[in-house]
C-alpha positions as CSV (number, residue, x, y, z in Angstrom):
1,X,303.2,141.4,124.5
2,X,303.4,137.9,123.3
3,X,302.1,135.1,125.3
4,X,304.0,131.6,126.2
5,X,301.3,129.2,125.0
6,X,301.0,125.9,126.5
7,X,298.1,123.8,125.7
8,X,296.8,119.9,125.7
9,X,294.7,117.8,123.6
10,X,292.8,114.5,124.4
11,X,293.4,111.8,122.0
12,X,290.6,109.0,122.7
13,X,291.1,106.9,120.0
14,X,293.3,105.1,117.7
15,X,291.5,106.6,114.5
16,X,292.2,109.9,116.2
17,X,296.1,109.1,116.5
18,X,296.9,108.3,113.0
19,X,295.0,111.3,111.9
20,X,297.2,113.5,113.8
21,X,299.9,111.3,113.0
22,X,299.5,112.1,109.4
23,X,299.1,115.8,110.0
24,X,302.2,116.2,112.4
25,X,304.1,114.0,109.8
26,X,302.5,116.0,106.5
27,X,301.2,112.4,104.9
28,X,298.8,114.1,103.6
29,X,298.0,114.4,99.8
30,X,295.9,117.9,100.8
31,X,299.0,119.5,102.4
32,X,300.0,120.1,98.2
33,X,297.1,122.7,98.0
34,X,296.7,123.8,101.6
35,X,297.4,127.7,102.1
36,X,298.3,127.3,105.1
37,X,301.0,125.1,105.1
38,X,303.8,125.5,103.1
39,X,305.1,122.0,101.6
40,X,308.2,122.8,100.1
41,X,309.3,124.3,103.5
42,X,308.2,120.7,105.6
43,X,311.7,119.7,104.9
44,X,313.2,122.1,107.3
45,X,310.3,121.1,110.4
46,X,312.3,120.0,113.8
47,X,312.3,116.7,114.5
48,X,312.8,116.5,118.1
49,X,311.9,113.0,118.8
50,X,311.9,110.5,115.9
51,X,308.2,108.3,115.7
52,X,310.3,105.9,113.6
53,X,307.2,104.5,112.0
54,X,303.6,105.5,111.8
55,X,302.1,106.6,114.8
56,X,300.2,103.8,115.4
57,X,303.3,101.0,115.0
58,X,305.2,103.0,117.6
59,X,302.0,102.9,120.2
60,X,301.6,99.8,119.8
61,X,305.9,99.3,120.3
62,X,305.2,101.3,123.3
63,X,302.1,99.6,125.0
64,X,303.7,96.0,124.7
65,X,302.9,95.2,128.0
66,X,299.3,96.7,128.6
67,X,298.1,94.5,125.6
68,X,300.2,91.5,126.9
69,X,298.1,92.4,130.3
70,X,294.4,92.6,128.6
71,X,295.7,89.6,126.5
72,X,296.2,87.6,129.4
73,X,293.0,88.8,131.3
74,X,290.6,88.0,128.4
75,X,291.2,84.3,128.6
76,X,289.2,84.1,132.3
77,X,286.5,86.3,131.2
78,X,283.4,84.9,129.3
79,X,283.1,84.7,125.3
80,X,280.2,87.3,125.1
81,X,282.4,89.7,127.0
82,X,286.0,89.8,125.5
83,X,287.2,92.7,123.8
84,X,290.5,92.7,121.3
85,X,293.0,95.3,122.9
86,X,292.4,98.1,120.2
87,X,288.3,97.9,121.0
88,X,288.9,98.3,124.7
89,X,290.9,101.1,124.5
90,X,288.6,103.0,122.1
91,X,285.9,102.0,124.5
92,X,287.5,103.4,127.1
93,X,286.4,106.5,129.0
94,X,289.6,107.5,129.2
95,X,292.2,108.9,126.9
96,X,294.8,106.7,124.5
97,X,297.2,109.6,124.3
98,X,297.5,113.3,124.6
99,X,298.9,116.1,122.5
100,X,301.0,119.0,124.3
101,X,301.0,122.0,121.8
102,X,303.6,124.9,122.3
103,X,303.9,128.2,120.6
104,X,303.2,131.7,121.1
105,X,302.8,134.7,118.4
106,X,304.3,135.0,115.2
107,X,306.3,138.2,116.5
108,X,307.7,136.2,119.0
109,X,309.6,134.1,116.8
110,X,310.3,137.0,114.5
111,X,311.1,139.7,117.3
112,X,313.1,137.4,119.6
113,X,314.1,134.5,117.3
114,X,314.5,136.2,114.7
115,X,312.7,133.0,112.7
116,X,316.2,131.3,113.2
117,X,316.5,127.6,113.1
118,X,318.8,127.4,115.5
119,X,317.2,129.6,118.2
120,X,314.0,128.2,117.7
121,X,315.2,124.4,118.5
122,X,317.1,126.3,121.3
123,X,313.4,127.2,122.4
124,X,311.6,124.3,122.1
125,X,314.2,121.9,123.5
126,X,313.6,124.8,126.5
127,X,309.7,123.2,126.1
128,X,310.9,119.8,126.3
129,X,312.6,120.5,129.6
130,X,309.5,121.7,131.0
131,X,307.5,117.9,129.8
132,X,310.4,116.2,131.2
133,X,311.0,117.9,134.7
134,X,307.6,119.6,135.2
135,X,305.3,117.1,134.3
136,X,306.9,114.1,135.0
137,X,307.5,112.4,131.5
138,X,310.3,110.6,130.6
139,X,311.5,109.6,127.4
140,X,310.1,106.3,127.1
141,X,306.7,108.1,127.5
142,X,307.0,110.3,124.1
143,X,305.4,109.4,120.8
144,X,306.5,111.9,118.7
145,X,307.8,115.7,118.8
146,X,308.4,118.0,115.7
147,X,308.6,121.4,115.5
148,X,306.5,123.2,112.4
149,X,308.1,125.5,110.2
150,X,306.1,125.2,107.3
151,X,303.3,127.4,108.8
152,X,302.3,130.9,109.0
153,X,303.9,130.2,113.5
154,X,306.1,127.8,114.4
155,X,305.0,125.5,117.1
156,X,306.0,122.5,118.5
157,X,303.7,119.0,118.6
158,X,304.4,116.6,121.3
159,X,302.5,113.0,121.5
160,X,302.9,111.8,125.0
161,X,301.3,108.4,125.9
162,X,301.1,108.1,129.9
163,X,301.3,104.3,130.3
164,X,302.1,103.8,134.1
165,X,302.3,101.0,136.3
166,X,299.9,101.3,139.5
167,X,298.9,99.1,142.1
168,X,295.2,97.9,142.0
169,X,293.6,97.2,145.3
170,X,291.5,94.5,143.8
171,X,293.7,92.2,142.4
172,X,296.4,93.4,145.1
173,X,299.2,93.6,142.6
174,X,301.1,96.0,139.9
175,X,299.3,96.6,136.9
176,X,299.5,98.6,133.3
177,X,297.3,101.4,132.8
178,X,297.1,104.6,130.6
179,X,296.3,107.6,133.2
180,X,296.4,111.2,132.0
181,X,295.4,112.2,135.7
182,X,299.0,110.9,136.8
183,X,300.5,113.7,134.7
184,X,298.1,116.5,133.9
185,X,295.9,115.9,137.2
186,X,292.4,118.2,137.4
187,X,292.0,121.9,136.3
188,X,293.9,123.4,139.2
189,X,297.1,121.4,138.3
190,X,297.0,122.2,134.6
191,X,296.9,126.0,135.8
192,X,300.0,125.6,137.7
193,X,301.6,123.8,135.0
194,X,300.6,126.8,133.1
195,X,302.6,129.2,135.6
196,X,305.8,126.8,135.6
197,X,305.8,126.8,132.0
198,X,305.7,130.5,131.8
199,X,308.7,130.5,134.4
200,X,310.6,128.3,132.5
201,X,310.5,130.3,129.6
202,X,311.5,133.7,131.7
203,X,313.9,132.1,133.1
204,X,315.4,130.7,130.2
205,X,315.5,134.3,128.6
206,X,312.5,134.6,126.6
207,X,310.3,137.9,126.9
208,X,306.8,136.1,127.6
209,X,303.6,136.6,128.9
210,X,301.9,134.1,131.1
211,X,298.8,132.6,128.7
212,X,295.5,133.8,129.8
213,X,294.3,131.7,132.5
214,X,291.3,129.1,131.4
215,X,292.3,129.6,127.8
216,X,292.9,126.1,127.5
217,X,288.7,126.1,126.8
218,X,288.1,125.4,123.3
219,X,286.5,128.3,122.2
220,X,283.5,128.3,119.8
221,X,282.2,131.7,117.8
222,X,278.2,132.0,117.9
223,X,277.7,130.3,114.7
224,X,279.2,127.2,115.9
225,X,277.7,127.6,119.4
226,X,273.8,127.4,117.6
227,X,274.9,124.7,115.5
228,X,276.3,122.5,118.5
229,X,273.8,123.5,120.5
230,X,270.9,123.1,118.4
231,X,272.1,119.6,117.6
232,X,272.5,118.8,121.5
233,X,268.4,120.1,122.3
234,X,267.2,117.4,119.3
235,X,269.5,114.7,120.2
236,X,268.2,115.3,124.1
237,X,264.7,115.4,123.0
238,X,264.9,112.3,121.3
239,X,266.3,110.5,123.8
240,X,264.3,112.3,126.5
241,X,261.2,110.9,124.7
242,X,262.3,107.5,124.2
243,X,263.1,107.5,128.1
244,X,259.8,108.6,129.1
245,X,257.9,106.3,126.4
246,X,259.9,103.4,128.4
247,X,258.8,104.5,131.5
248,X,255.4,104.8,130.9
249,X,255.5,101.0,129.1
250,X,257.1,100.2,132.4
251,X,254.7,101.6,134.7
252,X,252.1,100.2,132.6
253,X,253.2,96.9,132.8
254,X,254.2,97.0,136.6
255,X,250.8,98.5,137.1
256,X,248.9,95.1,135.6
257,X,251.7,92.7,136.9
258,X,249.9,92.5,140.7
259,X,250.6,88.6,140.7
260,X,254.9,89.6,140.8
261,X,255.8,86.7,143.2
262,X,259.2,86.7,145.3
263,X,260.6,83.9,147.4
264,X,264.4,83.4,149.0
265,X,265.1,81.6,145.9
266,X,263.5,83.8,143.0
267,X,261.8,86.6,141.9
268,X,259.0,86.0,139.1
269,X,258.0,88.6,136.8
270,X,256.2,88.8,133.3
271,X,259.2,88.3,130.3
272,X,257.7,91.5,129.0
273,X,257.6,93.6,132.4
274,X,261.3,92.3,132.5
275,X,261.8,93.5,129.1
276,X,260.7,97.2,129.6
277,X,262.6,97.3,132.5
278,X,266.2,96.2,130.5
279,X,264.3,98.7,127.7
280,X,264.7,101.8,130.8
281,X,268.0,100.8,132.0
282,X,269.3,100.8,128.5
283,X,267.9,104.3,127.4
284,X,268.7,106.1,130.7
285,X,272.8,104.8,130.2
286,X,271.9,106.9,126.5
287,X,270.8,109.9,128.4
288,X,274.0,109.5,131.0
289,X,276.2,109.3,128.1
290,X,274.8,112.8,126.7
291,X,275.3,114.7,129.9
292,X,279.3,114.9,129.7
293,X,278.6,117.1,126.3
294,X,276.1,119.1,128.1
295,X,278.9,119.7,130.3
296,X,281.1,120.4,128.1
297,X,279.4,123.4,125.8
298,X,278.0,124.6,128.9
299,X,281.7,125.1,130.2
300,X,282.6,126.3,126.9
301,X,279.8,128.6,126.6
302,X,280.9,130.2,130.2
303,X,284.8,130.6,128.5
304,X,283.4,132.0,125.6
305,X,281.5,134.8,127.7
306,X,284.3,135.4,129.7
307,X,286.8,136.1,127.0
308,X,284.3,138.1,125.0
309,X,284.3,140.5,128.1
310,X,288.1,141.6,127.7
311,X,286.7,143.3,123.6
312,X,283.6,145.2,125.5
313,X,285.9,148.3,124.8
314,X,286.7,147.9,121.2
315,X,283.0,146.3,119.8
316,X,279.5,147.8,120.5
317,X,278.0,144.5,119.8
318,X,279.8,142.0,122.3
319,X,277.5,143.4,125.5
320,X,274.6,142.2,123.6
321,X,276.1,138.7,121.9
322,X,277.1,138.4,126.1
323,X,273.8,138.3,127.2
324,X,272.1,136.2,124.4
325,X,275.2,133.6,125.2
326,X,274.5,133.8,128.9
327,X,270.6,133.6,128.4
328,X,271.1,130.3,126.7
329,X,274.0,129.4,128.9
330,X,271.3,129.9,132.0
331,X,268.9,127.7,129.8
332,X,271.3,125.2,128.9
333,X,272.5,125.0,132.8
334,X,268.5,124.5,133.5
335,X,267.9,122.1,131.5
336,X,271.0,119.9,132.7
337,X,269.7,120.5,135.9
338,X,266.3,118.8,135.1
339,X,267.8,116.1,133.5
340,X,270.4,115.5,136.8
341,X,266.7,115.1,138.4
342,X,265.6,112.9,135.7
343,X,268.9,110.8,136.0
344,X,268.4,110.6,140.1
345,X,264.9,109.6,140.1
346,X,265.7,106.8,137.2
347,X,268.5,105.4,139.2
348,X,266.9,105.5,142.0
349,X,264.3,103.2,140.2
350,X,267.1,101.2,139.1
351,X,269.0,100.3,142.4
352,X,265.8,99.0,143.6
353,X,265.7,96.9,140.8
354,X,268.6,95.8,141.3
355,X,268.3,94.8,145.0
356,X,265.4,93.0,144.6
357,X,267.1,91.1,142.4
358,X,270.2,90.3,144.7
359,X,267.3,89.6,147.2
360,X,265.4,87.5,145.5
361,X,266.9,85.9,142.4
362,X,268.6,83.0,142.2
363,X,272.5,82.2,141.7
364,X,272.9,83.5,138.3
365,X,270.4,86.0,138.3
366,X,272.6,87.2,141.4
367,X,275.9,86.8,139.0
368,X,274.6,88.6,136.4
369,X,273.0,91.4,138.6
370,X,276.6,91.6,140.4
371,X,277.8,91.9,137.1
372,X,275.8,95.2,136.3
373,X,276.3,96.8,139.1
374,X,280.1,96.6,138.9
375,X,279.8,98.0,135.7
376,X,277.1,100.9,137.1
377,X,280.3,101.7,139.4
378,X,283.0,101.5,136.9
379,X,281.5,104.1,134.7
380,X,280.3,106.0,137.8
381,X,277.1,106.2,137.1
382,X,277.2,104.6,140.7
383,X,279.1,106.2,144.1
384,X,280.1,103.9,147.3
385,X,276.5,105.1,148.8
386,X,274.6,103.3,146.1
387,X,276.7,99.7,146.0
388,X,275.7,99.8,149.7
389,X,272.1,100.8,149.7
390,X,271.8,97.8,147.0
391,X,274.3,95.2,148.4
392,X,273.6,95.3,152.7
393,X,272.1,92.5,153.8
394,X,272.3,90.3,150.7
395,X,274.4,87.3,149.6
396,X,276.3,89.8,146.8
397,X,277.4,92.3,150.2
398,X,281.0,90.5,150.5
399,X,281.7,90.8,147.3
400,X,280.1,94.3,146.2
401,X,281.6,96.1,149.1
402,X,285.1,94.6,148.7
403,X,284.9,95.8,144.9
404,X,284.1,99.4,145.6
405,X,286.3,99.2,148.8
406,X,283.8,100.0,151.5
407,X,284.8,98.8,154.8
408,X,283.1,97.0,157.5
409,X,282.3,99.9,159.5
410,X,280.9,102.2,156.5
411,X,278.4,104.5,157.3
412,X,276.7,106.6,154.4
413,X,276.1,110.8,154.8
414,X,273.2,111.4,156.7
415,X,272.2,113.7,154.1
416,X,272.1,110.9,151.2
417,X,268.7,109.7,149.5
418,X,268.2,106.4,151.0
419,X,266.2,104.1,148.5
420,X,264.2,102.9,151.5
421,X,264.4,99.0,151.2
């Protein structure tokens, strides 16, 4: 049985667009002596959607009015803190684009199609119904989309960019963003885009499969696994070592700094006990910013093992590859657990740093604290819980709670850590 295949892609960077720009639009010198695609057959590929440009002249067409936006903002913010509108959105936690892939086996389109021109537009115009009315896109949202036919399977490309327009509670008005979450939502809604993808395609004729659920993973063979993971342990050491070398220059230093004097007006501390603490805060956002790849090969570690489970029958070897992945999947999952720990008790540290500054410091120490704490929130690093435990009862609590939108009456879990202060 073939299988209707329906998968995305982040893009999170320009660099990343034109390169997949070039491959969907074969400008590419390697394509000549590529096996695997056929050059002198790129002539007959689908266009669907014409980019009318490079890739990155049509984003840029088609995400006039975000840049106008970020253009405009940047003039009220200060000199050290601007960003051009290309830097901000490769900075940006989120995604620039995304890449919808659709195909299924090659005796699909030989069995069903027949590999005919015609029906295989037929089919993935079928596809393009399902971007349009299932997932919300409209024209104005597509980038590019080209059907392959110089490869071994066809499949179709589309480049969606999800530029929306979304009221922000801060500034109380209508503003451009790019949100994937708008379209694709979390894992549970790409599932059931899954399903109404497959019923598309039944209903529109075609003999298909529903894809295996979860197979949207990207799955890694063993060899890869111990490469990424062995790279992921000494990156963490590394940074688990300069962490703890901080902290113990900290403590150190907060240890022999008995004269730290605080009034309503400032707080007074050695340059250099200041120094290690800027030194901890800046190597625990290191160690935050390697946890979402932890993540990551620990969920595609779990995929892996799962879909190795469905060949038990057919190879005496995958029982034991299983439990070697899921021994080092239970190790990896430990460690990420110690370093959640780590991450807690370092925060922790830090929000009472923090307060004490808001308590104590003066008007622009305030500012600038405010400043970090906003961006602690932005990148989550901090919840509601945490901008009140640091903000109640100081001059910033106006401000702090009306930017992470906790009301008056707010009243945290009882089961939260309170930072006692």
């Amino acid at each position: 049985m073939s299988y209707a295949i329906f998968r995305v892609a982040p893009i999170n960077t320009l660099r990343d667009l034109g390169q997949i720009g070039a491959h969907n639009q074969r400008e590419k010198e390697a394509y000549i002596s590529n096996p695997d695609i056929d050059i002198t057959a790129s002539e007959y590929n689908i266009q669907l959607h014409n980019v009318g440009g490079s890739y990155y002249e049509k984003y840029m067409k088609m995400v006039k009015p975000y840049k106008t936006q970020h253009e405009k903002k940047q003039k009220t913010i200060r000199e050290d803190r601007k960003k051009s509108f290309s830097k901000m959105l490769d900075d940006s936690n989120s995604v620039i684009a995304d890449e919808l892939l659709f195909t299924s086996d090659r005796q699909f389109f030989e069995r069903q199609l027949g590999m005919n021109t015609d029906s295989i537009e037929k089919w993935a115009k079928t596809c393009m119904e399902f971007v349009y009315e299932d997932m919300g896109y409209s024209k104005e949202h597509i980038l590019d989309a080209v059907v392959h036919l110089d490869e071994k399977t066809p499949h179709l490309h589309v480049v969606v960019v999800p530029l929306i327009k979304k009221f922000d509670k801060r500034s109380n008005e209508d503003k451009w963003t790019i949100s994937k979450k708008q379209f694709m939502g979390d894992k549970l809604r790409l599932s059931i885009l899954q399903d109404k993808y497959h019923e598309r395609m039944v209903n529109a004729g075609y003999n298909l499969d529903r894809g295996i659920k979860n197979s949207d993973n990207e799955h890694i063979d063993i060899r890869q696994y111990k490469k990424i993971t062995r790279k992921l342990n000494l990156e963490l050491d590394s940074k688990s070592k300069k962490l703890d070398t901080a902290m113990e220059d900290l403590d150190n230093k907060m240890s022999s700094n008995k004269d730290l004097m605080f009034d309503k007006e400032y707080v007074k501390v050695k340059k250099d006990t200041f120094d290690s603490m800027n030194k901890v805060i800046k190597e625990t956002k290191k160690i935050m910013e390697l946890k979402p790849k932890i993540q990551k090969v620990y969920d595609d570690v779990n995929a892996y093992a799962n879909s190795y489970k469905t060949l038990e029958r057919q190879k005496d070897n995958v029982t034991r590859e299983v439990e070697i992945l899921r021994f080092k999947n239970q190790k990896l999952e430990n460690e990420n657990r110690r370093l959640t720990d780590y991450i807690k008790t370092i925060l922790n540290l830090v929000k009472k740093f923090f307060r004490n500054m808001l308590k104590f410091g003066n008007k622009d120490v305030q500012d600038e604290t405010t400043y970090e704490v906003k961006e602690f929130y932005i990148n989550k690093d901090f919840n509601k819980d945490d901008i009140y435990d640091i903000a109640v009862n100081t001059d910033k609590e106006d401000e702090l709670f009306d930017y992470a939108d906790i009301e008056n009456n707010y009243t945290k879990d009882k089961d939260d850590y309170d930072i006692g202060m």
